[in-house]
C-alpha positions in Angstrom: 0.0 0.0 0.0 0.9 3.7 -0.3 0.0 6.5 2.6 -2.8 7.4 0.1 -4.3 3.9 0.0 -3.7 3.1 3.9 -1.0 1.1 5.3 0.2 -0.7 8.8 0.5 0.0 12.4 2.9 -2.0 14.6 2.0 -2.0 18.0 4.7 -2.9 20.2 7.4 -2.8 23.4 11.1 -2.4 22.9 12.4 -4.8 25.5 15.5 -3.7 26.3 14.3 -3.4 30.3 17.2 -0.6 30.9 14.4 2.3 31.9 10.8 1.8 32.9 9.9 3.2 29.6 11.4 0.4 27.6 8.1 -2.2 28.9 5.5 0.2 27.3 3.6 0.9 24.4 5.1 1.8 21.0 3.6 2.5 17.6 5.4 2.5 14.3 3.9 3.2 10.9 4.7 1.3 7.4 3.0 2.1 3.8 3.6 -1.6 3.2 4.2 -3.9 6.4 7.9 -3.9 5.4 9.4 -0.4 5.6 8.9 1.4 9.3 9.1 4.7 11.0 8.6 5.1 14.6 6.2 7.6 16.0 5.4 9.9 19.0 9.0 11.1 18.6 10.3 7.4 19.6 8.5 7.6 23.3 5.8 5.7 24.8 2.2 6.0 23.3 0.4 4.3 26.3 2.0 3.8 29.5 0.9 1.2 32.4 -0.3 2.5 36.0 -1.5 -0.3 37.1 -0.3 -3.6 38.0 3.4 -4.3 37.3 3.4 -0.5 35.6 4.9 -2.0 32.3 3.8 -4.1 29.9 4.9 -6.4 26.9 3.7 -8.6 24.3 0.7 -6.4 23.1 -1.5 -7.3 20.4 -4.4 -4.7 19.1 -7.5 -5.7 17.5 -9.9 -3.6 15.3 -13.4 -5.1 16.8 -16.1 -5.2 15.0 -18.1 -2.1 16.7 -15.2 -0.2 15.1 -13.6 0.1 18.4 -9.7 -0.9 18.8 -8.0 -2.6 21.6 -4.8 -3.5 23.1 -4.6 -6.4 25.2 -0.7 -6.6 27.0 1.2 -8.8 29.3 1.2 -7.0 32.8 4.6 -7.6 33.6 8.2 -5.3 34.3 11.3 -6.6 34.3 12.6 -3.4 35.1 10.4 -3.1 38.0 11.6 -6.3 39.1 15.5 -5.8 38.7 16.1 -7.9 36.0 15.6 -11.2 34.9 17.9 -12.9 36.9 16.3 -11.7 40.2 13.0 -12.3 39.1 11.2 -15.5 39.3 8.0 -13.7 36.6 6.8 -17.3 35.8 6.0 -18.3 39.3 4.9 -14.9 41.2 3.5 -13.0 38.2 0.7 -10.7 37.8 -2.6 -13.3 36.8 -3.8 -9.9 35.0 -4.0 -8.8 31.5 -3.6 -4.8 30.7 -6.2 -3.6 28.2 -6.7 -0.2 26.4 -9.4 1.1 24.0 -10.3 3.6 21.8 -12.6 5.0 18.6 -9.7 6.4 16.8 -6.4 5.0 17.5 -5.3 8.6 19.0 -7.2 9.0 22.4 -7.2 5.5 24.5 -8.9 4.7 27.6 -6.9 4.5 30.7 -5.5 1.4 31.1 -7.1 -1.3 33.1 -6.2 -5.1 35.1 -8.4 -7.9 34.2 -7.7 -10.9 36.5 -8.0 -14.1 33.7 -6.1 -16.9 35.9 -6.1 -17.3 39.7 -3.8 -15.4 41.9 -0.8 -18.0 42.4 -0.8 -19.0 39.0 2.1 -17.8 38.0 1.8 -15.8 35.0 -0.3 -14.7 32.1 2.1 -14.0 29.3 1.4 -12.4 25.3 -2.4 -12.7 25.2 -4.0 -12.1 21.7 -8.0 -12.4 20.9 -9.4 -13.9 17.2 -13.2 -13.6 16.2 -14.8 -16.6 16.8 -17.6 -16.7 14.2 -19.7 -20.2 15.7 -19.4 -18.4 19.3 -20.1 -14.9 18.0 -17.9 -13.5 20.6 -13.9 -12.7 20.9 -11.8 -15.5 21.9 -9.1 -14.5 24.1 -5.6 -16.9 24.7 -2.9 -16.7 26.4 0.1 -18.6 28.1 0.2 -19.8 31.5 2.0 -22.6 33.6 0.2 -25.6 34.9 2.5 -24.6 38.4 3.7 -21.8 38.8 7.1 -22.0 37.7 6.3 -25.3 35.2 5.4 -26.1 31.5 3.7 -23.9 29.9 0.2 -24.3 27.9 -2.4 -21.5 26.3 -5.2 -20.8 28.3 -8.3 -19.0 26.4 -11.8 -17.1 27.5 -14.3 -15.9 25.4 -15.8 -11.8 26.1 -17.8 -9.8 24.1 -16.8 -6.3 25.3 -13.4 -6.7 26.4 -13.7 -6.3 30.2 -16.2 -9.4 31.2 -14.2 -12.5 30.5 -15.8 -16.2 30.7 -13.7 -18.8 33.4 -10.5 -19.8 31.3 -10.0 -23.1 29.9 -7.2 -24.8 28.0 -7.2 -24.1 24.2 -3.4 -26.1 23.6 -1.7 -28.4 26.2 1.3 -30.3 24.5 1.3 -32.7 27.6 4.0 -33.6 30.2 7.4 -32.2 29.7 6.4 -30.0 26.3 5.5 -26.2 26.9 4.5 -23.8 24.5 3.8 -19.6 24.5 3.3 -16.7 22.2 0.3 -18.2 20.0 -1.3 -16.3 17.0 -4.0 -17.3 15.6 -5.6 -15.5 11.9 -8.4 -16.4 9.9 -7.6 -16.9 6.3 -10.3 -17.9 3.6 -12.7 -21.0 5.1 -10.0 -22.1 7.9 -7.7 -20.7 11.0 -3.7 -20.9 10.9 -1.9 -20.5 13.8 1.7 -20.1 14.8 3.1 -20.9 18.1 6.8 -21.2 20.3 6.1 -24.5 20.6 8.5 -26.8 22.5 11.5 -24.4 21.3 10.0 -24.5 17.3 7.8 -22.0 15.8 5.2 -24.3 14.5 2.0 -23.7 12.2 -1.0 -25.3 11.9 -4.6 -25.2 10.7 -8.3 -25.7 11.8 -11.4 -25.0 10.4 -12.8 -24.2 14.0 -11.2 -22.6 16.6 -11.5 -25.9 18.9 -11.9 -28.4 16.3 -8.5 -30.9 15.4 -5.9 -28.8 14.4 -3.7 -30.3 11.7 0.5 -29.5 11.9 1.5 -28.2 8.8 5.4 -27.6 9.5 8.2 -25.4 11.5 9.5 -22.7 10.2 12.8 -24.1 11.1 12.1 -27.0 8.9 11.5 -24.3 6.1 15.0 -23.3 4.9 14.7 -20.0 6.4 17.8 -19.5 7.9 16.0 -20.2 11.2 18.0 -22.8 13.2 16.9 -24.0 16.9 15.3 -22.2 19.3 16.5 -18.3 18.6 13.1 -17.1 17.6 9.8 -16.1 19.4 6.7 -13.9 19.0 5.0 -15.1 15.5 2.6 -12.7 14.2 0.4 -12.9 10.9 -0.2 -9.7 8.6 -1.8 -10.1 5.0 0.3 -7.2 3.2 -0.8 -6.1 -0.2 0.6 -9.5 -2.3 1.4 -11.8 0.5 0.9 -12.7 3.5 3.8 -12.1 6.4 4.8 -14.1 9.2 6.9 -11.5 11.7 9.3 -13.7 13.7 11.0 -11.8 17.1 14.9 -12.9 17.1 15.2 -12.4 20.7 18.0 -14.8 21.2 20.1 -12.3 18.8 18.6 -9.3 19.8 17.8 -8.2 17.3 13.6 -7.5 17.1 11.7 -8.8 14.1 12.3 -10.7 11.0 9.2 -10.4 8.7 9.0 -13.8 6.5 6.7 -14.2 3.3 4.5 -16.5 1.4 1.4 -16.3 -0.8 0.0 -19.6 1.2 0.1 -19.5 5.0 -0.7 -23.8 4.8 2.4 -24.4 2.1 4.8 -26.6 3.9 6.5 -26.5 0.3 10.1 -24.2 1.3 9.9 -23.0 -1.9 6.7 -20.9 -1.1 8.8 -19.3 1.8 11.3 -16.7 1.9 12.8 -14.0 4.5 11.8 -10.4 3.2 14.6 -9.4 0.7 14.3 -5.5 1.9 13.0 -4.2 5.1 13.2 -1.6 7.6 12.0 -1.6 11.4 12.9 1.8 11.9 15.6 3.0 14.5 13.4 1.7 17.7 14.3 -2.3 18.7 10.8 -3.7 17.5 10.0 -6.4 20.6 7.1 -9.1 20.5 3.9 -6.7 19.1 1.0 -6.6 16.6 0.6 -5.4 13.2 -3.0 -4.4 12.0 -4.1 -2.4 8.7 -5.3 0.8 9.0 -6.9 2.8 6.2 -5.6 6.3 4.5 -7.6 8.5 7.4 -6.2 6.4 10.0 -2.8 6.7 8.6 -3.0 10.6 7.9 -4.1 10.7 11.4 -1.8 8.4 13.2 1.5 10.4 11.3 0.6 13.4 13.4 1.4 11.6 16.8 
């Protein structure tokens, strides 16, 4: 797309956890999910006061009343000096941090919304699909089984984004097996969805959200360039000619690596390739959300 036709907004956290401000919200802008500038002057759109007071992982949603929100993991490494004197994954916050808003530019303050018990452990990178047979927004998320253990995605359905229904398990890869950061986008008459599954980045499909889902393949098994476990956060975007799978190299450091294909189900590595030209921008882009936004949205979100 060009700025006149609409374009992309990323929605993420930079992750770098060496100033509060690093666990917050960021937006970036592209004309064609590829090529990125930062905005706000490179400083916090939406920043937590509540909770842990920062956030990562979010994921934005345009709902279908035309309203947008952000769901975030309530969570600061920062906060909590670091990752190696924090134990996130067994005293975390059971919360999720949500913000909405009618036009991308003025959000609600943020608010908690308890999803697991207290003791849990964690709730980690929720994300929400439409669920057409429910008619309502499926919500998932990662969570141990003990606080401190494996790791499975939890899901509750809402219809307005602050009433949530008890959560249930929506992947368990049993004993020994965990798996986090789960995306899941409809395409034609069937879901895909992308996980960090057991150290992989696996996809697989489903006509229903909670019907068999088939494995398709790894992206590591894919002739990428992707090798072990170095690579978290997959997130779906259809761009103007393909679709894009966005892949977080956080054992590099070095943010997102946007991957493309025509057919999200192809296991065939010859329908797969890494971008040949990109851009994130000067901002570190950390595990986030990319959504299409028209040209008014676009025009308006360049003035932040």
């Amino acid at each position: 797309m060009t700025a006149a036709q609409g374009g992309y907004l990323f929605v993420h956290f930079t992750g770098t956890e060496e100033h509060a401000s690093d666990e917050q919200i960021y937006f970036a802008l592209s004309p064609d999910g590829l090529h990125w500038h930062d905005l706000h002057q490179q400083q916090p759109i939406l920043t937590s006061d509540v909770g842990e007071k920062g956030v990562r992982d979010p994921f934005i949603i345009r709902r279908r009343d035309g309203r947008f929100t952000i769901l975030a993991t309530d969570l600061s490494i920062y906060h909590r000096g670091g990752w190696s004197h924090t134990k996130a994954t067994t005293d975390g916050s059971s919360d999720l941090i949500l913000w909405d808003s009618d036009d991308l530019i003025h959000w609600t303050a943020a608010r908690n919304i308890q999803v697991v018990p207290a003791g849990t452990g964690c709730a980690w990178a929720p994300e929400t699909v439409w669920d057409p047979q429910r008619e309502s927004y499926f919500v998932f998320w990662s969570s141990p089984v003990t606080p401190g253990g494996r790791t499975v995605i939890l899901g509750s359905y809402t219809d307005d984004f602050i009433h949530f229904s008890t959560a249930d398990t929506f992947i368990d890869r049993g004993p020994d097996k965990g798996i986090i950061d789960t995306s899941v986008v409809r395409t034609g008459d069937r879901f895909v969805r992308a996980s960090r599954d057991d150290g992989r980045i696996t996809l697989e499909k489903a006509e229903n959200l909670h019907d068999h889902w088939q494995y398709l393949t790894s992206l590591q098994d894919l002739d990428l360039g992707i090798h072990g476990d170095t690579v978290e956060g997959p997130e779906f975007a259809h761009l103007e000619d393909a679709w894009c799978v966005y892949v977080d190299q956080f054992a590099a450091g070095k943010g997102y690596l946007p991957l493309l294909t025509k057919d999200l189900t192809s296991t065939d590595p010859a329908d797969w390739s890494v971008a040949p030209d990109y851009d994130f921008g000067q901002l570190k882009k950390r595990h986030g959300a990319v959504m299409a936004v028209t040209a008014e949205e676009y025009a308006r979100l360049e003035k932040l």
